[in-house]
N, C-alpha and C positions, 0 to 999 in steps of 0.2 A: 384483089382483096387487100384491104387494109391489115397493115402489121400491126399490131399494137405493144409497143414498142416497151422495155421497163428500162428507165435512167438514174439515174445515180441516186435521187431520193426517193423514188418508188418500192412498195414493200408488200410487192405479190405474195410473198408467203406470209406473211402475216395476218394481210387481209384475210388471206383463202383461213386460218385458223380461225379469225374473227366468224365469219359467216358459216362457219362450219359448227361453229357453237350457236350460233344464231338457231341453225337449221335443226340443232339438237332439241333448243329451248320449243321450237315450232313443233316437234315432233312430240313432245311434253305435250304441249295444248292441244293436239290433238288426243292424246290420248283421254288425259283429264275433260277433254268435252266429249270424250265417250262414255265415260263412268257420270258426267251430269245428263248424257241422252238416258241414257239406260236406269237411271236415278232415278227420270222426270224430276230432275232438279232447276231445270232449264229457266222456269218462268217464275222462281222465285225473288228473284228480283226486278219490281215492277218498275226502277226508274234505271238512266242515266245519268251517273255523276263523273265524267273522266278522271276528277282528282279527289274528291272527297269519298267518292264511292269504296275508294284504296281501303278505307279505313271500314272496316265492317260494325256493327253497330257492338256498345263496350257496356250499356248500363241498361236494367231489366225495362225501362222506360224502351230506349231505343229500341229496342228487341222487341215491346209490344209495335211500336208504333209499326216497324218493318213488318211484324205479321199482319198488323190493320192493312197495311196497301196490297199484301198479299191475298187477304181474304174477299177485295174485292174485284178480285177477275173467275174468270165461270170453272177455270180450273178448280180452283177451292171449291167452289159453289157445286158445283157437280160433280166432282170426282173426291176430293178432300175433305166435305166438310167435319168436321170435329176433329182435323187433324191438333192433335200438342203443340206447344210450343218446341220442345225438346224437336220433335218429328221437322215442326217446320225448319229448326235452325240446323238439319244434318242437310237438307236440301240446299239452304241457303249456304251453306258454305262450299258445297261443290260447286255451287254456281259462283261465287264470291274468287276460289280459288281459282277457275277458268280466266274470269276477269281479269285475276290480278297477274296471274300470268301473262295476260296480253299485252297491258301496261306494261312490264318485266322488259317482255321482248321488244314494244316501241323501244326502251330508254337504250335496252342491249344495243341497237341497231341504229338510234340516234345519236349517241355519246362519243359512240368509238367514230362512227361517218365522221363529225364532225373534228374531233382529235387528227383522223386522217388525212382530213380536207385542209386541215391547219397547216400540221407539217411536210404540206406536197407531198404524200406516199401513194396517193392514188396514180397506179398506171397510167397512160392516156389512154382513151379508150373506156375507161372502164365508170367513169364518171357518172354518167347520163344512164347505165345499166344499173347502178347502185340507188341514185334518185327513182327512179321506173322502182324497186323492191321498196324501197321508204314508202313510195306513193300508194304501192298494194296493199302495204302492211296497216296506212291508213283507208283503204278503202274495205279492209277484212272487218276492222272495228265498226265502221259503219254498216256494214252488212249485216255483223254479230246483233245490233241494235233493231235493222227491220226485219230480223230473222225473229226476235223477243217478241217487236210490237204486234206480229203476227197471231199471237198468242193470246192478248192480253185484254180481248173486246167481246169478242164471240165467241172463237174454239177454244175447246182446253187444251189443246197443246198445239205448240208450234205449223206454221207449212213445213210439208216436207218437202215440198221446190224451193223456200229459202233456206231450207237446214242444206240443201243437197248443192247450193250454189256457197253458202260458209262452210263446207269442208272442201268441197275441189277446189277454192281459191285458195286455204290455207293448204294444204296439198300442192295446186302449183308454185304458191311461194315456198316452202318449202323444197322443192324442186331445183325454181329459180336460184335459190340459195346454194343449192350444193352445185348444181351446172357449173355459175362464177367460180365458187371457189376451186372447182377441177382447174377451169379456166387458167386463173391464177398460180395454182400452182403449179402448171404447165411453164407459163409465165417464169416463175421464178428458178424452175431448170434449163428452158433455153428462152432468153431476153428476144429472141427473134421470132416467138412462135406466136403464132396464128390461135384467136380462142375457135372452141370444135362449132360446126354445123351438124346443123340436126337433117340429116338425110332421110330422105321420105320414107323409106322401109322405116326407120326409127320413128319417123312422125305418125305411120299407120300403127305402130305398136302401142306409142302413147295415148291414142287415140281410143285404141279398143280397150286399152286401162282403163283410161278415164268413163267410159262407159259401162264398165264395171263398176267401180265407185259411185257412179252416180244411182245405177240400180242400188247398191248398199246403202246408198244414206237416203233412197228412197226406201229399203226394208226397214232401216230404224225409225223412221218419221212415219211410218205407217204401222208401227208394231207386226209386221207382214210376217218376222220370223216364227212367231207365236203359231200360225195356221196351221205349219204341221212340223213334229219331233220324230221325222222319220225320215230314213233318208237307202238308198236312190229314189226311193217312190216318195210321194207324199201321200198319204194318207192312202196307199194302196193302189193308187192312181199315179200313172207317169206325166198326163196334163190332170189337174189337178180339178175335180170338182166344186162347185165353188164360186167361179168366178161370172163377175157382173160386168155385164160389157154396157159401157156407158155415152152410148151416142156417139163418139171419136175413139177410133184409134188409140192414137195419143195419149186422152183422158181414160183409156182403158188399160195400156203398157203402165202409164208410170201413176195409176191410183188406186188399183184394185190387188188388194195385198195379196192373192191367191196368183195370180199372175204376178208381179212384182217378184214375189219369190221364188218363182219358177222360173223366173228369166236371170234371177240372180245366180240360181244354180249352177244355172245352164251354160249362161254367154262367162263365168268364169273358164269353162274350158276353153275356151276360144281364146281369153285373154292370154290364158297362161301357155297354150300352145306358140302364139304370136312370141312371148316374152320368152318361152325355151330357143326361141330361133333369133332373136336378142341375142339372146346369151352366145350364142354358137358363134354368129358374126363378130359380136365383142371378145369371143378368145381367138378367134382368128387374126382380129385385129394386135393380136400380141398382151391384152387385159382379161389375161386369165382370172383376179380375183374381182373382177365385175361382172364375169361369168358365172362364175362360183355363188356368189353375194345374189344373183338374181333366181339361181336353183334353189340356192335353201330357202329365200323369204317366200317364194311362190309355193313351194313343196310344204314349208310348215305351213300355209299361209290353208293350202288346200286341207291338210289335216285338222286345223283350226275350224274350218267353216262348219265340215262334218259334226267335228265334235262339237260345236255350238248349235246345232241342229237337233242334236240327238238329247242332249240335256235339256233341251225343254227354253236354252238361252239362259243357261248358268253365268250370273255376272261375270266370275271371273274371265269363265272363256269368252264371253262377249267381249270384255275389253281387249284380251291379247287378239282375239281378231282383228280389231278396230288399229291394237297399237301395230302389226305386223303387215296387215294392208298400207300403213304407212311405210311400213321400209319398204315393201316392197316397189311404192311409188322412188324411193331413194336410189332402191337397185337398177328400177326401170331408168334413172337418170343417168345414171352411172353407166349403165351399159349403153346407153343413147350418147354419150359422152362419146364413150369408150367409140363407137363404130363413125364417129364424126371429128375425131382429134385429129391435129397435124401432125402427122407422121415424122415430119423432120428430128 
């Protein structure tokens, strides 16, 4: 196995801060694009401007003209029509400040790479791993845009198979993000260390996450939460009456909101049993507080769902679900770190 070595102007711990703020600003946007899911603010902006778009519209002209392009996709047309200006400009700005977070995080994560690349402080090794996150973090913004144009023809809102592929990729980079910087500051305590492997028990944990999340932003892209504010049972029923099975499998699990949110339920025990035996391995491994860090995110994470259930999908709790599913993909890292770090 390759050592990946740090030399005299290498600056492991630096870096690992950089990306560590990166992951923070990433963990922002995901929350802020769960307050514009749950908004339906999402398709308020009908175009793509990467630089001018920065600037939101400043004069009651521009503000009309941004409602005119708005008004004509089916959204408005069928769900909004006689929406205010006032109404339309509280959507456009969640959608506005999504965006501008993203751009935020390009410059966060371009500016400093390049400063770093400058004054040789990147480790070796770590070069080609840093390039691979630039390159996702462009490929999320283009996702962000056919996840939009989704929206913008026929349905009034989004797919939720591209809403459910733009949060697991921001979710993995975000991941990817705090992995390196473990990496790195492993790095900066002993110069000789090995960054960690992700061991197949850790990859089966990952694994059963991510398929939890992905039931999730198929409950949001489908409003699936809505069907029933009841909870162990749904609506009185432990499988849920209801559901329209639609020729596939498949097209039956991940589009019929009555199932969708039964499997969301459900398969979350599964995750978090996997993720408590995470945790077990990662304190044995001697990272007691990635143990710790993966108990409480799942633990509140489960009380969260409950109580977002039982409210009927109270904004508020909606979003702290959405933001604490996020850490807990950070914990899952963490502790996936944790059970694959070099020991030395």
């Amino acid at each position: 196995m390759t050592v990946h070595r740090s030399d005299g102007t290498a600056r492991p711990a630096a870096l690992a801060r950089w990306l560590l703020m990166v992951a923070c600003l990433v963990f922002c946007m995901v929350v802020v694009g769960g307050i514009t899911r749950l908004t339906e603010s999402g398709l308020s902006i009908t175009q793509w401007k990467p630089i001018a778009g920065a600037i939101p519209p400043l004069t009651h002209d521009q503000w009309m003209e941004a409602f005119r392009l708005y008004q004509q996709i089916p959204e408005y047309r069928q769900i909004n029509r006689g929406m205010s200006l006032s109404d339309f400009q509280f959507i456009f700005f969640w959608e506005w400040l999504h965006r501008l977070l993203g751009r935020l995080i390009g410059l966060a994560f371009v500016l400093p790479l390049a400063w770093f690349a400058f004054k040789r402080a990147i480790p070796r090794g770590y070069g080609l791993r840093l390039m691979a996150l630039l390159a996702l973090g462009g490929l999320q913004g283009a996702i962000g845009w056919w996840m939009v144009k989704s929206g913008l023809s026929v349905r009034t809102d989004v797919s939720h198979y591209r809403l459910a592929v733009h949060l697991l990729t921001a979710l993995f980079i975000m991941g990817g993000l705090i992995w390196t910087a473990l990496d790195l500051q492993a790095l900066a305590r002993e110069p000789r260390s090995r960054p960690a492997t992700l061991r197949p028990f850790a990859l089966v944990v990952l694994l059963l996450l991510a398929v939890q999340l992905m039931l999730g932003a198929f409950t949001a892209g489908l409003d699936a939460g809505y069907v029933s504010s009841t909870w162990p049972l749904m609506n009185d029923h432990l499988v849920p009456e209801g559901i329209s099975w639609m020729g596939s499998l498949w097209a039956t699990i991940s589009s019929d909101p009555y199932l969708v949110h039964f499997l969301h339920r459900w398969w979350a025990w599964i995750a978090a049993a996997a993720l408590f035996v995470l945790a077990a391995r990662a304190k044995q491994a001697g990272r007691r507080p990635a143990a710790v860090a993966i108990h409480a995110a799942v633990g509140t994470q489960i009380v969260l769902g409950i109580a977002t259930v039982i409210s009927g999908i109270a904004l508020p709790l909606a979003v702290l679900h959405q933001a604490v599913g996020a850490l807990v993909v950070a914990a899952a890292a963490w502790g996936a770190h944790a059970v694959g770090a070099d020991r030395r």
